[in-house]
C-alpha positions in Angstrom: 12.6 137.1 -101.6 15.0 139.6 -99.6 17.9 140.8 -100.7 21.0 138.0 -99.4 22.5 140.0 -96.9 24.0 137.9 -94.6 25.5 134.5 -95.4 27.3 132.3 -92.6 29.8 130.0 -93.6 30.7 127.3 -90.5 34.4 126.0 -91.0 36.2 123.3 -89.4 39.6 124.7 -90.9 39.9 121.9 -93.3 41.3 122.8 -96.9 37.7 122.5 -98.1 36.2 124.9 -95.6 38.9 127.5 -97.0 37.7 126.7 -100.3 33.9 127.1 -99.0 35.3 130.2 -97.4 36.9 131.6 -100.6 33.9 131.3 -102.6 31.7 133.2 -100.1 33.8 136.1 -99.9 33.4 136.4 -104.0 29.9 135.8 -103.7 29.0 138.3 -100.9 31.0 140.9 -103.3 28.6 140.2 -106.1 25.6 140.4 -103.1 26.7 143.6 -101.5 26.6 141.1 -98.1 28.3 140.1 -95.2 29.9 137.4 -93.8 29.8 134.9 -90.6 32.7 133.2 -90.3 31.4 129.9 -88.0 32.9 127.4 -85.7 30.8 125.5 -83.1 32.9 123.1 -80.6 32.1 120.9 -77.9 33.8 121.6 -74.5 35.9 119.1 -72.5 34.2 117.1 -69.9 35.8 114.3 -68.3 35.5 112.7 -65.1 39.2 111.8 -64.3 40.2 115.3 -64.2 38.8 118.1 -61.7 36.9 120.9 -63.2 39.5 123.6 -62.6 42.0 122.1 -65.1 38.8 121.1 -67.4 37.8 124.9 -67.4 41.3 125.9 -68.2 41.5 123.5 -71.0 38.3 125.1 -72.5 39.3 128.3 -72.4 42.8 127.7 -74.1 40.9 125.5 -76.8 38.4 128.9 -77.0 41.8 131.0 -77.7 43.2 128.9 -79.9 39.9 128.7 -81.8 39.5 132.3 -82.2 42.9 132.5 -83.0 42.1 130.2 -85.8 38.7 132.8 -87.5 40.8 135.5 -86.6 43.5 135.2 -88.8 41.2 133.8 -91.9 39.6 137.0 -91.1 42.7 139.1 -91.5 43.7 136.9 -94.4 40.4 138.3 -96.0 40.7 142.1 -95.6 44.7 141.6 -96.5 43.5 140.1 -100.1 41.9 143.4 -100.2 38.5 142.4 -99.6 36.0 144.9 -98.5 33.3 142.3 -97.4 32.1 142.8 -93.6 33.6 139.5 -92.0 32.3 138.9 -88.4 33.4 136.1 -86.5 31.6 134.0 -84.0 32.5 130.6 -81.6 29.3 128.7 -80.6 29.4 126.1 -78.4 27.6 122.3 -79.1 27.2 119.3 -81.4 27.9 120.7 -85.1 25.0 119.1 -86.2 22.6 120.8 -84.6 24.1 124.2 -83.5 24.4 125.5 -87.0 21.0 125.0 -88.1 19.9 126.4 -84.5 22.3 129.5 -84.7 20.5 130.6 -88.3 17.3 130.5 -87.0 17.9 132.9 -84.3 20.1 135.3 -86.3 18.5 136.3 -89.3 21.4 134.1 -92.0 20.0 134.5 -95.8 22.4 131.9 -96.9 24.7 129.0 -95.7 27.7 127.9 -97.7 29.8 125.2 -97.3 32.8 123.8 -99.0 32.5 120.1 -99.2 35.0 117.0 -99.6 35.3 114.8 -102.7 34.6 111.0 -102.8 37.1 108.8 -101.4 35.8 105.3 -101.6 34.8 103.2 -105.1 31.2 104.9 -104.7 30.1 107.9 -102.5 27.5 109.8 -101.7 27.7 113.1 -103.8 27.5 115.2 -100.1 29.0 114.0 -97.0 26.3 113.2 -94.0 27.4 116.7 -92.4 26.9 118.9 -95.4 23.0 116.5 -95.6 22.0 117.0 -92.1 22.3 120.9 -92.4 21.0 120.9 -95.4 18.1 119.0 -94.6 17.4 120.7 -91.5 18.3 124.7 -91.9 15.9 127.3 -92.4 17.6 128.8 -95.7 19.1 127.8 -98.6 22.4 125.9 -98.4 25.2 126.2 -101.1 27.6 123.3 -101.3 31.1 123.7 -102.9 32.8 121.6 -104.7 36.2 121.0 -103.2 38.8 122.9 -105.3 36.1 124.9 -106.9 37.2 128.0 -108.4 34.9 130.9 -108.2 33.3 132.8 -111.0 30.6 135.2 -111.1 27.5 132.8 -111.8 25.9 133.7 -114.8 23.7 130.2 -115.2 21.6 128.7 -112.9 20.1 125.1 -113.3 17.0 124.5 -111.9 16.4 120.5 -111.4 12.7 120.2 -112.4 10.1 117.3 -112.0 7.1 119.1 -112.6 5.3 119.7 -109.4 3.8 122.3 -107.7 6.6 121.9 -104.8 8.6 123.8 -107.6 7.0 126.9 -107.3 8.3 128.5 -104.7 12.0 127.3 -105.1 11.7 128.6 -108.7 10.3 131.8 -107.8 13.4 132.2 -105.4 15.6 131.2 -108.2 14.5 134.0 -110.4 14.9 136.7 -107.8 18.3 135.3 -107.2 19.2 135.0 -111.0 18.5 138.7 -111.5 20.2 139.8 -108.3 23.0 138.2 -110.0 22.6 139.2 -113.7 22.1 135.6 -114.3 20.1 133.2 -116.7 17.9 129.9 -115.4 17.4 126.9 -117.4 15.2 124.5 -116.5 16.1 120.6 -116.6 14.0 117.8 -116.3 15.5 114.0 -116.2 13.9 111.1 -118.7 14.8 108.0 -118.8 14.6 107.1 -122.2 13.8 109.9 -124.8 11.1 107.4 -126.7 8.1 109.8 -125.5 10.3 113.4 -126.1 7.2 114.4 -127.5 4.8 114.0 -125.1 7.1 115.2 -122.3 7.8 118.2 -124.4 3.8 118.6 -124.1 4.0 118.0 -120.5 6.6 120.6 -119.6 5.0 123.0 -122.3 1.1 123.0 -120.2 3.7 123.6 -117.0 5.8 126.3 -118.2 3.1 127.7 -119.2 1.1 127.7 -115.9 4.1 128.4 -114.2 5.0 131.8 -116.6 1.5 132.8 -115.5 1.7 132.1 -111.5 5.0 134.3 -112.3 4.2 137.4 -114.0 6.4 136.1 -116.9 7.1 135.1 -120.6 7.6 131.2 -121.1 10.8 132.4 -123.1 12.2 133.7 -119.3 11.6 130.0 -118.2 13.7 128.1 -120.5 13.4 124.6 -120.6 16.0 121.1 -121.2 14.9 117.6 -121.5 17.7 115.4 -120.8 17.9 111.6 -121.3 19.9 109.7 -118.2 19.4 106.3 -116.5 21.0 107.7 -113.3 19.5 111.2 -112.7 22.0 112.2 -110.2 24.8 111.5 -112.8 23.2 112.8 -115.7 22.2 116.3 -113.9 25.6 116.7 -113.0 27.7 115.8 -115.6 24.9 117.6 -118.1 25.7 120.8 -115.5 29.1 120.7 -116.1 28.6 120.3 -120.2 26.5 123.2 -120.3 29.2 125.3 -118.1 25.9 125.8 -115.4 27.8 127.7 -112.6 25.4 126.5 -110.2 23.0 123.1 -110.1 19.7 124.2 -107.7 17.2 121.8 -106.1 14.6 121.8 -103.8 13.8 119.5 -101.1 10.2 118.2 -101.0 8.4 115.1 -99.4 6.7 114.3 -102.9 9.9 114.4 -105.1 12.7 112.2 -105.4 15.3 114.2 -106.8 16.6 114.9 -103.3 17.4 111.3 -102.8 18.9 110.5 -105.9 21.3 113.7 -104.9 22.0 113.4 -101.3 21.4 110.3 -100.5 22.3 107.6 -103.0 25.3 106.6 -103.9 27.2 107.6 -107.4 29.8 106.5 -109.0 33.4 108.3 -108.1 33.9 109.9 -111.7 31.0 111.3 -111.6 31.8 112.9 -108.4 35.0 113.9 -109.0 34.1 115.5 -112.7 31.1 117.5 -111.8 32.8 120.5 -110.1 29.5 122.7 -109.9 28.2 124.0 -106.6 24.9 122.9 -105.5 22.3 125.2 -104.1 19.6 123.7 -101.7 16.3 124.4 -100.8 15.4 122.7 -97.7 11.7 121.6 -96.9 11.3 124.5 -93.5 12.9 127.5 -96.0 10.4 126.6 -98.8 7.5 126.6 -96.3 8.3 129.7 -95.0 8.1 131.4 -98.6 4.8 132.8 -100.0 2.7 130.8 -102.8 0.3 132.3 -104.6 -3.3 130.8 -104.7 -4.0 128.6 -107.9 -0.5 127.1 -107.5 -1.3 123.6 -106.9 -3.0 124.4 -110.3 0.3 123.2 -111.8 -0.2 119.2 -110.6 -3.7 119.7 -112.2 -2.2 120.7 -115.5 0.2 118.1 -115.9 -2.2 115.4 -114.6 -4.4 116.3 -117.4 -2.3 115.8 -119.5 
């Protein structure tokens, strides 16, 4: 993994975008990197009106836009911030211009503030915040809205075992000691009846795992939690264990990516479990190296 150097952070000038907004500016402190601020729009285009006035139209909407990152941009260096903060307008859908614009300019790191739950039951992310992360080509970091920064100094890594984790894991460390942080491991059971064996399980993969790593198993340390709803349990057991950041990785043969982004949770649990989320999407992890003998890993547990 590369140093983070650049991270973008899209806004639509909602409250929770600041908030997103906020947090990077912390976190590109700790990171020594810079920051994108990013707004994509669609232009006006209408039939009942003749292109001169449409083309006029767009380019006080462009002003006004700019305007807009402008003056969060000054708002940044007045706080007293020393973080480079560029600024850029795109033009097309949201949905796919931010995952298109990363691609072509070298971004380490997306982060985005999202919204809360509003209904009796929610998904934990809003459809937005899921399509980018599902579709960029690096790691996403979702905010919790009225999250309050602080330095991370725990990272939870959401673990099921496979060999789909290596690489996400791998990234994790190199993160966690860019950031003078710790990673804990956490695997989802649910019912605690076989602790034992699973405590076998996770032992043969830590173990692997320490090896395809360079590592000590006591640098990969490990929690078995007991939860009916995994979603809800990972959370609200991030949130006990003051974890300043919940990680996952996105893979076809897991389901802890549905259970997160996709399924709906219960309000509380939304609404208590103020930890960012950082995501690993499918075309970031394939792009990372793994060493031979990895898939090693599904043979060791399947043995067991």
């Amino acid at each position: 993994m590369k140093a983070l150097k650049t991270i973008l952070v899209p806004t639509d000038f909602s409250s929770a975008a600041l908030n997103g907004i906020r947090y990077a500016v912390q976190l590109a402190t700790l990171l020594d990197a810079s920051i994108i601020l990013y707004h994509t729009y669609s232009p006006i285009k209408s039939s009942f009106s003749p292109e001169a006035t449409q083309d006029e139209e767009n380019r006080e909407l462009e002003r006004t836009l700019f305007n807009s990152l402008n003056s969060i941009r000054d708002e940044i260096v007045q706080n007293g911030s020393r973080v480079p903060v560029s600024i850029c307008l795109d033009r097309g859908h949201e949905r796919n211009q931010i995952t298109k614009y990363c691609s072509g300019n070298a971004v380490d790191l997306i982060i985005m503030g999202t919204t809360g739950a509003t209904g009796a039951k929610e998904v934990l992310i809003g459809s937005f915040t899921s399509h980018v992360i599902s579709t960029a080509a690096c790691p996403v970091l979702a905010i919790p809205p009225a999250f309050e920064f602080k330095a991370p100094k725990t990272l939870l890594y959401a673990s099921d075992y496979k060999s789909t984790d290596f690489p996400g894991i791998q990234y994790t460390i190199k993160l966690k000691d860019q950031l003078q942080a710790e990673l804990i491991m956490v695997h989802v059971v649910y019912s605690l009846l076989f602790a034992a064996q699973e405590d076998e399980l996770f032992e043969a993969y830590q173990a692997k795992l320490a090896k395809l790593l360079h590592l000590n198993v006591a640098e990969l340390p490990y929690h078995l939690v007991q939860g009916e709803d995994t979603a809800g349990t990972l959370l609200q057991y991030a949130v006990k264990e003051g974890a300043d950041m919940l990680v996952i990785s996105q893979s076809k043969h897991t389901n802890l990516w549905d259970w997160l982004f996709h399924r709906s949770i219960t309000k509380a649990v939304v609404h208590h479990a103020l930890v960012p989320i950082l995501a690993f999407p499918t075309d970031f992890l394939d792009l990372l190296p793994v060493p031979e003998h990895t898939t090693e890993l599904d043979k060791t547990v399947a043995g067991l």
